[in-house]
DSSP file (Angstrom, degrees, kcal/mol; ACC not computed):
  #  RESIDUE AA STRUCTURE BP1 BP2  ACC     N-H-->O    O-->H-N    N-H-->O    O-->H-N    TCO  KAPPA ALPHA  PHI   PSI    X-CA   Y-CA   Z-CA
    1    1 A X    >>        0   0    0      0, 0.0     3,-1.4     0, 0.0     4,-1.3   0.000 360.0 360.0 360.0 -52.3  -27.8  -34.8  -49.0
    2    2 A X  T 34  +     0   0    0      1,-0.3     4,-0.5     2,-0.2    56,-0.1   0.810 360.0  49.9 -51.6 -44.0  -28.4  -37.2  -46.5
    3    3 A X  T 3> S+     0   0    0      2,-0.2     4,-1.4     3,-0.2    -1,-0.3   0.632 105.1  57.3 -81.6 -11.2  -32.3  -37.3  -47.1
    4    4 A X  H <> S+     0   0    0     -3,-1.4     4,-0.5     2,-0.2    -2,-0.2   0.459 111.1  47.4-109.6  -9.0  -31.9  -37.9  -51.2
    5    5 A X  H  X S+     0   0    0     -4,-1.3     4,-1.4     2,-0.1     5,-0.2   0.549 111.4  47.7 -77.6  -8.6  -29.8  -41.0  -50.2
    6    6 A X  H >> S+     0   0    0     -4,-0.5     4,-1.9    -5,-0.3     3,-1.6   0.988 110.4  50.8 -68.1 -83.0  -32.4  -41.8  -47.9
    7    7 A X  H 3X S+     0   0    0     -4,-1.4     4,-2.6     1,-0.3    -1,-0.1   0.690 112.0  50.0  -3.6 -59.2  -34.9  -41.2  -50.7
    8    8 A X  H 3X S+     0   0    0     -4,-0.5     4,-1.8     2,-0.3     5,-0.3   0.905 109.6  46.3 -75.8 -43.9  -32.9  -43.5  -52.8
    9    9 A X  H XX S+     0   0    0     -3,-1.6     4,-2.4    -4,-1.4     3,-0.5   0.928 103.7  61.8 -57.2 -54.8  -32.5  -46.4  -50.4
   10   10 A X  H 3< S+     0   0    0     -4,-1.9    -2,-0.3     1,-0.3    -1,-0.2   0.909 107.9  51.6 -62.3 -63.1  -36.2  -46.2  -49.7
   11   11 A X  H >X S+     0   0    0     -4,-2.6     4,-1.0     1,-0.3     3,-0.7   0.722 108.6  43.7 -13.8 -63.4  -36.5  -47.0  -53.7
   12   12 A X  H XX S+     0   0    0     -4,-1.8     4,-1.5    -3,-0.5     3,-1.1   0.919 105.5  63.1 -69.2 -52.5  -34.6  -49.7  -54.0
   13   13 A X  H 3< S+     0   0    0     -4,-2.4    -1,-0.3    -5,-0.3    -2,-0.2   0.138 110.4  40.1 -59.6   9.4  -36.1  -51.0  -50.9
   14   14 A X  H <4 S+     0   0    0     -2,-1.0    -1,-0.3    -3,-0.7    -2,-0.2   0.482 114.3  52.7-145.4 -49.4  -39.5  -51.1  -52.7
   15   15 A X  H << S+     0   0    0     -3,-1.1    -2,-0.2    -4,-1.0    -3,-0.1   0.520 113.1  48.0 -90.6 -17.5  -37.9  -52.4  -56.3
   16   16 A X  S  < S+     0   0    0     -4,-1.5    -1,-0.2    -5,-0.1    -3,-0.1   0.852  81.2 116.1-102.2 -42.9  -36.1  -55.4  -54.1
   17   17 A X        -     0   0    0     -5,-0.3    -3,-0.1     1,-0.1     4,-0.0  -0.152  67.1-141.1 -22.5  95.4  -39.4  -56.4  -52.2
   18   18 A X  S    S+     0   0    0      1,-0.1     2,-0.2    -2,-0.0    -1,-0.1   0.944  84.5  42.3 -50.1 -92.8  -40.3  -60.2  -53.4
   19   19 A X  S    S-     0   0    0      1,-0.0    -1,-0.1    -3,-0.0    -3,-0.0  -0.507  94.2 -97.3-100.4 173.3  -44.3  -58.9  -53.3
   20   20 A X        -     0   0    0     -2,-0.2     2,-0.3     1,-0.1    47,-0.0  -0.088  46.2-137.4 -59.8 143.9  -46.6  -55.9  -54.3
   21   21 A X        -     0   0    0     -4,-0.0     2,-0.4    -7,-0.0    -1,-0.1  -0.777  28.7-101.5 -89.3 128.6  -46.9  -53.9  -50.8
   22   22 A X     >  -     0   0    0     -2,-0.3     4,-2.3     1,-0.1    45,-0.0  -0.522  25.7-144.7 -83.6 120.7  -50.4  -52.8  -50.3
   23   23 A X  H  > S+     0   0    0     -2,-0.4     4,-2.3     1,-0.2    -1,-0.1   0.795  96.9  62.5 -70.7 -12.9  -50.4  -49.0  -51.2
   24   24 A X  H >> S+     0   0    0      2,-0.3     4,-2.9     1,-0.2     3,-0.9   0.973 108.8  46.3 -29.6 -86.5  -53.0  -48.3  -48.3
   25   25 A X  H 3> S+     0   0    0      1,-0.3     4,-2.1     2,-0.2    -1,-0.2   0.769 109.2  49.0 -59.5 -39.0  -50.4  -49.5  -46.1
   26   26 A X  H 3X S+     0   0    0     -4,-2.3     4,-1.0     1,-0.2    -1,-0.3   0.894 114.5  44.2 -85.3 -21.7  -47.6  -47.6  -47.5
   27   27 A X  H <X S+     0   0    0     -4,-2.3     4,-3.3    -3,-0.9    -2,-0.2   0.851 108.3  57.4 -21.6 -59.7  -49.5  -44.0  -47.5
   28   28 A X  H  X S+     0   0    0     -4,-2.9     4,-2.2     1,-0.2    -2,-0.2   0.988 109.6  54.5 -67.4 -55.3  -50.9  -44.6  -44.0
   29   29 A X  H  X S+     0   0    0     -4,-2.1     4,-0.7     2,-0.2    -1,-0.2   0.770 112.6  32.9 -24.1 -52.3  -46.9  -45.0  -43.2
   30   30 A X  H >X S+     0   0    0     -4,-1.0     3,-3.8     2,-0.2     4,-3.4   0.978 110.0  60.2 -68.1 -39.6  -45.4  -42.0  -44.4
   31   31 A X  H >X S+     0   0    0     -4,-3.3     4,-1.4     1,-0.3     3,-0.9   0.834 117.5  39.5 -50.3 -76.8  -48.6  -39.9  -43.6
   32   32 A X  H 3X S+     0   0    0     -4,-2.2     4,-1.3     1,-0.3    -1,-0.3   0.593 119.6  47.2 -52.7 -14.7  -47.2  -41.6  -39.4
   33   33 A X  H <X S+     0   0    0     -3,-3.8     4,-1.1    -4,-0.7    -1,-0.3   0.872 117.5  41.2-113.5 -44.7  -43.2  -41.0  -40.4
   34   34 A X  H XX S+     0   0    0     -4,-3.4     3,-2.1    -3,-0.9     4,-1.9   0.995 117.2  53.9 -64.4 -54.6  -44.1  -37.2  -41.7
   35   35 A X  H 3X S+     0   0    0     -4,-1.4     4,-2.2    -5,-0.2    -2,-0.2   0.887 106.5  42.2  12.1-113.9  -46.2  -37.1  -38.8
   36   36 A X  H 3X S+     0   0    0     -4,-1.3     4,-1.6     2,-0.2    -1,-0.2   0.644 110.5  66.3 -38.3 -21.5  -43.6  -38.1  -36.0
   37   37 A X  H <X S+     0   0    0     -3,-2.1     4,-2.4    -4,-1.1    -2,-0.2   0.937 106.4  35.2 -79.4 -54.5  -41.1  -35.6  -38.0
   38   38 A X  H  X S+     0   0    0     -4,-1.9     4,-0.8     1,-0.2    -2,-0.2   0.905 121.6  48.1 -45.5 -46.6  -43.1  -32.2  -37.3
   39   39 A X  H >X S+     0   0    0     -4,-2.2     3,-0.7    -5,-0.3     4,-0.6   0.934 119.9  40.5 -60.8 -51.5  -44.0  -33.6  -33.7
   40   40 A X  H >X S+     0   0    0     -4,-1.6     3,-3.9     1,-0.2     4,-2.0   0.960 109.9  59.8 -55.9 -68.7  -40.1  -34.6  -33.4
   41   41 A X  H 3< S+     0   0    0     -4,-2.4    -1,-0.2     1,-0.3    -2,-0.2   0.400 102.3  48.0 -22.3 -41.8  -38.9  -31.3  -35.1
   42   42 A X  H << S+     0   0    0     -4,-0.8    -1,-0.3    -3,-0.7    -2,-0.2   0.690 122.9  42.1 -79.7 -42.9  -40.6  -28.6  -32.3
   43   43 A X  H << S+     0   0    0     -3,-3.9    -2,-0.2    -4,-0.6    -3,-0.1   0.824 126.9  16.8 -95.5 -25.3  -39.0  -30.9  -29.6
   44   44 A X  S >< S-     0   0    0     -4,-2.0     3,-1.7     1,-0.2     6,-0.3   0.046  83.4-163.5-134.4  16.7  -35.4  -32.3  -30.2
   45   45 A X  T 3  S-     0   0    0     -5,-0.5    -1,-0.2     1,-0.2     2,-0.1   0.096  71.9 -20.7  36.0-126.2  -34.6  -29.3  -33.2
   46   46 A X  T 3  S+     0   0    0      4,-0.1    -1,-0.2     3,-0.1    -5,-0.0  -0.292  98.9 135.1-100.9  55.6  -31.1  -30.7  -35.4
   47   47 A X  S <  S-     0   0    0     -3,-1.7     4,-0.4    -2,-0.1    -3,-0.0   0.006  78.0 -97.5 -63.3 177.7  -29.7  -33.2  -32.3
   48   48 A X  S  > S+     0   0    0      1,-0.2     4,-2.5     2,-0.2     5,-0.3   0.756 123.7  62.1 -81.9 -27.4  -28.7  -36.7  -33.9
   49   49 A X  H  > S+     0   0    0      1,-0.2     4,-1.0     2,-0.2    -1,-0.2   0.860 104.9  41.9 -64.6 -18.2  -32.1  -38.2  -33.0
   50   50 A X  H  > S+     0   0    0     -6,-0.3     4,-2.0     1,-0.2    -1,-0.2   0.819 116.0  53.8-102.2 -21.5  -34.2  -35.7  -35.2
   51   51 A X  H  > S+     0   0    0     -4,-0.4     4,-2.1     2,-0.2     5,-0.4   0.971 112.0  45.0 -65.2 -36.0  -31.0  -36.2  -38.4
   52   52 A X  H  X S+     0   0    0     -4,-2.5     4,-3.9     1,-0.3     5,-0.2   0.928 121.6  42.8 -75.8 -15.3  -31.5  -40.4  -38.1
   53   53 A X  H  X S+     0   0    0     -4,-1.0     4,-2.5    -5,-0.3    -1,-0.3   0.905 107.5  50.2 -63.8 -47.9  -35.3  -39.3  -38.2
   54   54 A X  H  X S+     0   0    0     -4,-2.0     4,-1.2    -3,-0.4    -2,-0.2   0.842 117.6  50.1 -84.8 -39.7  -35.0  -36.7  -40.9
   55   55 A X  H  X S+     0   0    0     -4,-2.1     4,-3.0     2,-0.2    -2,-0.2   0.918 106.9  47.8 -98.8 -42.9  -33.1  -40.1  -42.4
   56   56 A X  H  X S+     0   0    0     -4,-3.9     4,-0.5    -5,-0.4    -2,-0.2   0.947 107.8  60.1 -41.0 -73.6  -36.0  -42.9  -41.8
   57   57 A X  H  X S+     0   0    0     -4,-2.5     4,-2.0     1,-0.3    -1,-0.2   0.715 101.5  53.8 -43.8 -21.6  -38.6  -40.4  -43.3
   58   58 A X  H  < S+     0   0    0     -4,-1.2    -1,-0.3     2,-0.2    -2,-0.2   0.795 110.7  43.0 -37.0 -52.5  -36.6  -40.5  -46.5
   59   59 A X  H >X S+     0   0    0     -4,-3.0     3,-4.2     2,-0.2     4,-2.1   0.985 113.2  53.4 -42.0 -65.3  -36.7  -44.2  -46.7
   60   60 A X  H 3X S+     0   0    0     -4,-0.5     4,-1.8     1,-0.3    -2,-0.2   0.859 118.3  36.4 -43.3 -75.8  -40.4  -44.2  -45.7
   61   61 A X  H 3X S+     0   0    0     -4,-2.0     4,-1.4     1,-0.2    -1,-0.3   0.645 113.4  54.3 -53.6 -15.7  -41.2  -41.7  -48.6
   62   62 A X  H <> S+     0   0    0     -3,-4.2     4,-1.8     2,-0.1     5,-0.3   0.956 113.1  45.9 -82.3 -48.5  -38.7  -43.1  -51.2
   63   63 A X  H  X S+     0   0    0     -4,-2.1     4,-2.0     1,-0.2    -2,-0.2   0.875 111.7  50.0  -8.1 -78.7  -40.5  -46.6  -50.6
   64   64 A X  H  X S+     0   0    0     -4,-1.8     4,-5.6     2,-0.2    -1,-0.2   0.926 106.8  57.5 -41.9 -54.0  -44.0  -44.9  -50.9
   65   65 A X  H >X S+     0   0    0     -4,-1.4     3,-4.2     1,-0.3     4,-0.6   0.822 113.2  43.1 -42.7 -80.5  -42.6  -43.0  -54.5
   66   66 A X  H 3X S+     0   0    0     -4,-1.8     4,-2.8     1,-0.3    -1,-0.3   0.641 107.5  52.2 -34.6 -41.0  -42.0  -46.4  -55.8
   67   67 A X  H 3X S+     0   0    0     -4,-2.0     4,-3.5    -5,-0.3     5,-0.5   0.936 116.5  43.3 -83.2 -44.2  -44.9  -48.0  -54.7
   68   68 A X  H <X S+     0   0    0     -4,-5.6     4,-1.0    -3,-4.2    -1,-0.2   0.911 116.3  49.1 -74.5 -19.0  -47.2  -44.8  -56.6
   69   69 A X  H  X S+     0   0    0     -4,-0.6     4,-2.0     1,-0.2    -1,-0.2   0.756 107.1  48.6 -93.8 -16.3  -45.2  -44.9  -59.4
   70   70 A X  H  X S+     0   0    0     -4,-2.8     4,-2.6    -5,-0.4    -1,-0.2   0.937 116.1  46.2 -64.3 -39.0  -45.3  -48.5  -60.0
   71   71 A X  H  < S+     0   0    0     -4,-3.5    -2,-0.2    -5,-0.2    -1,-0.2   0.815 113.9  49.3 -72.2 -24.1  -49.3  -48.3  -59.5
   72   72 A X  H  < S+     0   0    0     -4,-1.0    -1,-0.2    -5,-0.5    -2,-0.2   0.959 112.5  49.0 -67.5 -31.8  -49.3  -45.2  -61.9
   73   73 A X  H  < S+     0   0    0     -4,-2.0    -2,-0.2    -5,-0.0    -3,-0.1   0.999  85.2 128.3 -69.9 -55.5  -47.1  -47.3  -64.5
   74   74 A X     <  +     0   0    0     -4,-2.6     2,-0.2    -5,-0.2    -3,-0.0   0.613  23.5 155.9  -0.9 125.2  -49.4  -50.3  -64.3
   75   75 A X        -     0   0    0     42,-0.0    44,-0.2    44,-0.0    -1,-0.1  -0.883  46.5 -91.1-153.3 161.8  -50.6  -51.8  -67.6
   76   76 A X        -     0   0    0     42,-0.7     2,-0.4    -2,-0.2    77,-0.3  -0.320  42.9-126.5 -75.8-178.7  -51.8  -55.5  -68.3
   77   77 A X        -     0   0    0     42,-0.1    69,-0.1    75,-0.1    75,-0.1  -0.988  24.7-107.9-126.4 131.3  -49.5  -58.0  -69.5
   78   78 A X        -     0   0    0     -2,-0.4    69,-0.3    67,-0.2     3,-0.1  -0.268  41.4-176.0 -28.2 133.9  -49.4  -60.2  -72.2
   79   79 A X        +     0   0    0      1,-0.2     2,-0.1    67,-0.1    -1,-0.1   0.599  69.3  11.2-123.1 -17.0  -50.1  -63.5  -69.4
   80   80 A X  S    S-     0   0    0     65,-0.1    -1,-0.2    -3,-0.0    65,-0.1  -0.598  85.8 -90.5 177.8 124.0  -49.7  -66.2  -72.7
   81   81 A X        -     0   0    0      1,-0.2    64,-0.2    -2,-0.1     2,-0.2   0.436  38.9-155.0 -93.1 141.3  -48.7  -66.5  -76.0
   82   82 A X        -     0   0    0     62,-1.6    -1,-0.2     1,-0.2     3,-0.1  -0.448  23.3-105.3 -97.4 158.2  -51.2  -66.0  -78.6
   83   83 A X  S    S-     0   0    0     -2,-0.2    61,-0.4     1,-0.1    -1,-0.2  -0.446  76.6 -50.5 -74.7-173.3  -51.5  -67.3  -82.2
   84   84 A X        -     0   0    0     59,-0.2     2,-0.4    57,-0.1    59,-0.2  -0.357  69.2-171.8 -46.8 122.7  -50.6  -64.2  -85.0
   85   85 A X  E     -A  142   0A   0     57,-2.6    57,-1.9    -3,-0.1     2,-0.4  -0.974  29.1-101.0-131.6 144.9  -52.5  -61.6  -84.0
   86   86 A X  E     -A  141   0A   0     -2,-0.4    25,-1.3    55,-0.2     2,-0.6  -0.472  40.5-159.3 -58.9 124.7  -53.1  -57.9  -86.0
   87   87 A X  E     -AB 140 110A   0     53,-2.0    53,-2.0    -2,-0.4     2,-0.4  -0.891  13.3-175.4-121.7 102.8  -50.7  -55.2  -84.2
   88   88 A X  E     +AB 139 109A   0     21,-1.1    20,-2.7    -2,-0.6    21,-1.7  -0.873  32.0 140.5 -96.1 134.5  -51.6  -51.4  -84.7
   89   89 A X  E     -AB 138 107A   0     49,-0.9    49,-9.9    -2,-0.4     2,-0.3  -0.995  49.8-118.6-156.4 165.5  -49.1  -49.8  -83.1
   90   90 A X  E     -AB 137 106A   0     16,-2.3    16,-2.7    -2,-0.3     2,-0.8  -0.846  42.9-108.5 -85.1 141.7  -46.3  -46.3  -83.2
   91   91 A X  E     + B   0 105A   0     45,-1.9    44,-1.9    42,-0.4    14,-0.2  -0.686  42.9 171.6 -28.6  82.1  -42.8  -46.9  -83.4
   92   92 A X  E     -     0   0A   0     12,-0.9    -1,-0.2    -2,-0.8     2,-0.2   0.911  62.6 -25.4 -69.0 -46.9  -41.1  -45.9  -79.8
   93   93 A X  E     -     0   0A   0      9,-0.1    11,-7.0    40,-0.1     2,-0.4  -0.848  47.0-142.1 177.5 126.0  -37.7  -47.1  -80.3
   94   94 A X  E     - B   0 103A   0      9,-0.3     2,-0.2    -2,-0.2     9,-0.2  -0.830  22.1-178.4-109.1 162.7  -35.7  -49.5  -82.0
   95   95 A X  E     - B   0 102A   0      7,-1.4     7,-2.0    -2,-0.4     2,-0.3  -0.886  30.1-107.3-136.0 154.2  -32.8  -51.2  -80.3
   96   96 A X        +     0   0    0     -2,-0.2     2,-0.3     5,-0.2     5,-0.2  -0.566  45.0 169.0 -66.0 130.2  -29.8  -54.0  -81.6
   97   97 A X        -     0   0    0     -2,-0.3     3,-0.5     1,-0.1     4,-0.0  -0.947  49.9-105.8-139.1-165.9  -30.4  -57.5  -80.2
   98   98 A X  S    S+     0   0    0     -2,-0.3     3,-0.1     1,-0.2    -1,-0.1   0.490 115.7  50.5 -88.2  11.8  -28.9  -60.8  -81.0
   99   99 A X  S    S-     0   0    0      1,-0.5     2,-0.5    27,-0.0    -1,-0.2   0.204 131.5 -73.2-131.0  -8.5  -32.3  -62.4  -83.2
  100  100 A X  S    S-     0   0    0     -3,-0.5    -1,-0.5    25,-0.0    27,-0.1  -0.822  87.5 -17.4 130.8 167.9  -32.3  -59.1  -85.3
  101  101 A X        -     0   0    0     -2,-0.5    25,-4.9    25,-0.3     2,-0.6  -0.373  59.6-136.3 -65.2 140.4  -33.5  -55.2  -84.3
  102  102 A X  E     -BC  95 125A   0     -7,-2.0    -7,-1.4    23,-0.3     2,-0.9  -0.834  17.3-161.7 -78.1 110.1  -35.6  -54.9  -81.5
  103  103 A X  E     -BC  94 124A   0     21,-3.2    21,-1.5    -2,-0.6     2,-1.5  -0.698   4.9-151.6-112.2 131.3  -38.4  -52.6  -82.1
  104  104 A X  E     -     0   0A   0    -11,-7.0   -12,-0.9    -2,-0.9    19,-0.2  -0.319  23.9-158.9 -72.8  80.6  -40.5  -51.0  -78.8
  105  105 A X  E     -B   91   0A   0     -2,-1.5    17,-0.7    17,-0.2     2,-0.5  -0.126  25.6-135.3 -65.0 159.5  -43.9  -50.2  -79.9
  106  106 A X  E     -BD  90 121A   0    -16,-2.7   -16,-2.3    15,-0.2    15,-0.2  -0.918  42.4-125.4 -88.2  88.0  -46.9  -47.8  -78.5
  107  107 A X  E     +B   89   0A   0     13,-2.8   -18,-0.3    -2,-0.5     3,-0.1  -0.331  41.7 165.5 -48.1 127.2  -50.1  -50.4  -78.7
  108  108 A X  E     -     0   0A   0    -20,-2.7     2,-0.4     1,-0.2    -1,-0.2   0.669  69.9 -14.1-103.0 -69.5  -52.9  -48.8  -80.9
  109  109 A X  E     -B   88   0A   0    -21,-1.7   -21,-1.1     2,-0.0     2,-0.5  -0.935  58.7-174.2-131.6 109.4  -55.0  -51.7  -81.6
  110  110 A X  E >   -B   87   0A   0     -2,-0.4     3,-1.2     3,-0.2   -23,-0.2  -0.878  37.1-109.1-136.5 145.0  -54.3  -55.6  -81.2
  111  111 A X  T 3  S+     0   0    0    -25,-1.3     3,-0.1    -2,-0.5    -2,-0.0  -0.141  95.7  11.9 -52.3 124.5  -56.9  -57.9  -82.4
  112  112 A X  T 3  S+     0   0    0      1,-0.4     2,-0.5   -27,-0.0    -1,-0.2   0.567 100.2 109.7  92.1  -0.3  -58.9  -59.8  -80.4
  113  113 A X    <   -     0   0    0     -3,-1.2    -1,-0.4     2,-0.0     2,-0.3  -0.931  65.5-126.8-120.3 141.6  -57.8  -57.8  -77.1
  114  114 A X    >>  -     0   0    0     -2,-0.5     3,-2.6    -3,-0.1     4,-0.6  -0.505  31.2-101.2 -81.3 153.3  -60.3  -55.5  -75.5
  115  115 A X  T 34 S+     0   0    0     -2,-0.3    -1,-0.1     1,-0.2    -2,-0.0   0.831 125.4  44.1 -15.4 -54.0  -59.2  -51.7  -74.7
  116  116 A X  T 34 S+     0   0    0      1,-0.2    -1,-0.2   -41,-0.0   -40,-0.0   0.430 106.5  59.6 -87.8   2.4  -58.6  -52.6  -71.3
  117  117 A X  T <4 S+     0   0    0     -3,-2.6     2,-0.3   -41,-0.1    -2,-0.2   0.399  81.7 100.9-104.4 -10.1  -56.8  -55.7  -72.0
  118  118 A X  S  < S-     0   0    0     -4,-0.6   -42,-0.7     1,-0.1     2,-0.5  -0.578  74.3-113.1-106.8 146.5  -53.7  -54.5  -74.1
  119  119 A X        -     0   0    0     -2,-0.3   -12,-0.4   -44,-0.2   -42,-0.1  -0.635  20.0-133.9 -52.2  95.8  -50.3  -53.9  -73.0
  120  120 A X  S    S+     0   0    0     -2,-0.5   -13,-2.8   -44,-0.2     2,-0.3   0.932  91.9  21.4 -24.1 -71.8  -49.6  -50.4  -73.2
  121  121 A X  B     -D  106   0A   0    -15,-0.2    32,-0.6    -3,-0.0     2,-0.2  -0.723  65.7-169.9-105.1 176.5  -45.9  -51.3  -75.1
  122  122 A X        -     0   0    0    -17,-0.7     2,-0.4    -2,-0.3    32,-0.4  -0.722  14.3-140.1-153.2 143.4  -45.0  -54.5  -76.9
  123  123 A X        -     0   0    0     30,-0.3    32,-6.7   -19,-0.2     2,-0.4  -0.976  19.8-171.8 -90.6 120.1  -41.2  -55.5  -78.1
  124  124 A X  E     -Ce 103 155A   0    -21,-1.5   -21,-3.2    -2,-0.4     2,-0.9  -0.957  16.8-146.9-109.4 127.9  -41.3  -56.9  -81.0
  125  125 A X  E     -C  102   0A   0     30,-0.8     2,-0.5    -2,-0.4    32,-0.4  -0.697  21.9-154.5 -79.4 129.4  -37.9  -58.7  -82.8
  126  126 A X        -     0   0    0    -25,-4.9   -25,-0.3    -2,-0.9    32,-0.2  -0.865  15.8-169.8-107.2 150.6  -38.3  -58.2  -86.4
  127  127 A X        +     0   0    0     -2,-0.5    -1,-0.1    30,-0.2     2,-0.1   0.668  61.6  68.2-104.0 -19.8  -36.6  -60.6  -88.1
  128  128 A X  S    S-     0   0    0      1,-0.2    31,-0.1   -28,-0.0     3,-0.1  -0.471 105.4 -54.2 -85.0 156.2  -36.9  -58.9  -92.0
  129  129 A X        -     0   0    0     -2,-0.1     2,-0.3     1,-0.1    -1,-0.2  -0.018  63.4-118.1 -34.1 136.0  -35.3  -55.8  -93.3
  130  130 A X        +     0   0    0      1,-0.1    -1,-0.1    -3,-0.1     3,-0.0  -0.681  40.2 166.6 -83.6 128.3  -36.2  -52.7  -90.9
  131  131 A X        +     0   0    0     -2,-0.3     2,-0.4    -3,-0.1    -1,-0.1  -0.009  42.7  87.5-138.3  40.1  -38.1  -50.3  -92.7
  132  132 A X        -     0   0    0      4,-0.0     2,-0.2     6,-0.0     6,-0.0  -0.946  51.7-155.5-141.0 160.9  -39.4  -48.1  -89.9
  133  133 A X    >   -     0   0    0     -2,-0.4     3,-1.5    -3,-0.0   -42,-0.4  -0.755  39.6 -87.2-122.1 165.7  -38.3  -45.2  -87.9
  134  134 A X  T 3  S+     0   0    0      1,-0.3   -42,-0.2    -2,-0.2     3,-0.1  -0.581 118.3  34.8 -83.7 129.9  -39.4  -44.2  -84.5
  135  135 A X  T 3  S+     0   0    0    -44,-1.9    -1,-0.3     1,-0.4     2,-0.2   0.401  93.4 120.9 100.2   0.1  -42.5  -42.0  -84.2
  136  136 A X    <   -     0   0    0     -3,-1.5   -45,-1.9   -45,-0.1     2,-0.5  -0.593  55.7-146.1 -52.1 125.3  -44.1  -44.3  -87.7
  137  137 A X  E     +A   90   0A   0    -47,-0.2     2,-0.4    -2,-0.2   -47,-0.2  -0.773  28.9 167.2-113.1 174.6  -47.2  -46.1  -86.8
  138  138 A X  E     -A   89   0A   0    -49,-9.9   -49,-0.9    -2,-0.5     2,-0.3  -0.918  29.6-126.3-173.9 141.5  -47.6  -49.5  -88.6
  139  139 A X  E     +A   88   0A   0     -2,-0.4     2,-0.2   -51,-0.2   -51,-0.2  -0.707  34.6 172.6-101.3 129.0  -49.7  -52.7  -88.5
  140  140 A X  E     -A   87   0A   0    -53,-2.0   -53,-2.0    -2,-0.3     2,-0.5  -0.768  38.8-108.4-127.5 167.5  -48.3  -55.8  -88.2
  141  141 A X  E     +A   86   0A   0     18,-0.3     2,-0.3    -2,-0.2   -55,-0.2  -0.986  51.0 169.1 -96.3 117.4  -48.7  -59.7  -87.7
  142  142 A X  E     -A   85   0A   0    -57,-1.9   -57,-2.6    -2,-0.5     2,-0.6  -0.974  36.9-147.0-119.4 137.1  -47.4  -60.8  -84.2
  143  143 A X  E     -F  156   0A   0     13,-1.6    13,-1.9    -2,-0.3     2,-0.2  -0.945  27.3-151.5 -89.0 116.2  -47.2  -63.4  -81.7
  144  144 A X  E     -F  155   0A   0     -2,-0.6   -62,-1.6   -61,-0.4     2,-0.3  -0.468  14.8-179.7 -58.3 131.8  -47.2  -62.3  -78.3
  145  145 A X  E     -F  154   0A   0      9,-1.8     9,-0.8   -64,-0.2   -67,-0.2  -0.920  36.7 -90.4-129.0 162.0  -45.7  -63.9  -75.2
  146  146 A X        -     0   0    0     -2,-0.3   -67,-0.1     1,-0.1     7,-0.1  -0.434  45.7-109.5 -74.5 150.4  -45.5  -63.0  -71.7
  147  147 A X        -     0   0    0    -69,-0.3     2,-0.8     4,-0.2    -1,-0.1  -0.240  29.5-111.9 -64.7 151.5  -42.6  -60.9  -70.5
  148  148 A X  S >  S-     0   0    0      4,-0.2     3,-0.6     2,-0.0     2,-0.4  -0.810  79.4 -27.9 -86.6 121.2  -40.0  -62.3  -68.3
  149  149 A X  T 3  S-     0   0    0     -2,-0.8    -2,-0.1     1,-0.2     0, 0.0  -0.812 123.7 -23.9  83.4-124.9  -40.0  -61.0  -64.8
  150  150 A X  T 3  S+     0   0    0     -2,-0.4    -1,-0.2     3,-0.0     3,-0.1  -0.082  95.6 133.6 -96.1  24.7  -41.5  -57.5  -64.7
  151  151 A X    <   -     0   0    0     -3,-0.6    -4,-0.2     1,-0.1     3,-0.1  -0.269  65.4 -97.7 -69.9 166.5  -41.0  -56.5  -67.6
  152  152 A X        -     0   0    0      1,-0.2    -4,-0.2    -6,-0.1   -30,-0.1  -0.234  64.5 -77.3 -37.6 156.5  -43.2  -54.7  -70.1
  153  153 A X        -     0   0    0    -32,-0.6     2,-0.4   -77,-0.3   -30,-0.3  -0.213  47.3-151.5 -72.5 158.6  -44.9  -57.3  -72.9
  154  154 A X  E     - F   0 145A   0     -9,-0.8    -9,-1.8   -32,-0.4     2,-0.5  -0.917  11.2-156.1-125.9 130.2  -43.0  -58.3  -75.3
  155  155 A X  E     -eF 124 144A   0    -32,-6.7   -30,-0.8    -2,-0.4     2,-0.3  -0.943   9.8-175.2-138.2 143.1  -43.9  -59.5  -79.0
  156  156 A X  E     + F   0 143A   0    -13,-1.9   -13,-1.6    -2,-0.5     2,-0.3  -0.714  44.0  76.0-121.0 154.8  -41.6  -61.8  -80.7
  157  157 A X  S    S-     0   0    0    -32,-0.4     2,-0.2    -2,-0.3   -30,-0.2  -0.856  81.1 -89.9 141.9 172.6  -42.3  -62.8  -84.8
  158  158 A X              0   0    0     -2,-0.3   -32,-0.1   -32,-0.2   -17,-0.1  -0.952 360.0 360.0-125.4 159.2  -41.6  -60.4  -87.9
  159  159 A X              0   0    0     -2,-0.2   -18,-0.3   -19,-0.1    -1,-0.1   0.809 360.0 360.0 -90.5 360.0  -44.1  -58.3  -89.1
């Protein structure tokens, strides 16, 4: 119990971090905090030093998760808003917002963007009658803008 709060702290601790952590660094760190547990483990068995141990390596590894799964997630970003651009994309998920349904696409295609360039998802607000269901793919006109914060890219406009 004590190690999956560990785990969890270690997470957060990653997600809270003002910048990107170098993942080099945060590998060669657990690999030294799993380390120092086995070495610990042989000598000082369940004492309190080897539980607050047992509790560090939690951090260290929940830390580390975040840090691979953020590099696994990685996709570009929209970086600045584009004129109307063609948008192939699948339906993911539509959502309520206050401008009209929010719909989450799966980027196929956008014009004018290389392969490697494109935003994995896009948000788009549609501002017209909804006539699509999640899992529909469908081409559109959008303007693109950069997300706020960390978010996925975001494209605002009706199609």
């Amino acid at each position: 119990m004590l190690f999956a709060f560990s785990l969890c702290a270690g997470a957060t601790t990653y997600f809270l971090m003002p910048d990107e952590p170098r993942l080099i660094a945060c590998l060669v760190t657990w690999l030294g905090a799993r380390m120092l547990l086995i070495g610990a483990r042989r000598l000082v068995a369940w004492t309190s030093l080897y539980v607050v141990m047992v509790a560090g390596f939690g951090v260290v590894t929940g830390f580390t998760a975040g840090a691979l799964r953020a590099r696994m997630v990685d996709a570009p970003v929209v970086s600045e808003a584009t004129r109307p651009v063609m948008l192939e994309s699948w339906v993911a998920g539509i959502e309520p917002g206050k401008k009209g349904p929010r719909v989450r696409l799966e980027v196929h295609a956008i014009q004018g963007f290389a392969p490697e360039d494109q935003p994995r998802f896009v948000r788009l607000t549609h501002m017209a009658r909804l006539e699509v269901a999640p899992g529909r793919f469908g081409r559109c006109w959008a303007v693109l803008r950069p997300p706020p914060g960390r978010d996925v890219g975001r494209a605002n406009r009706a199609c």
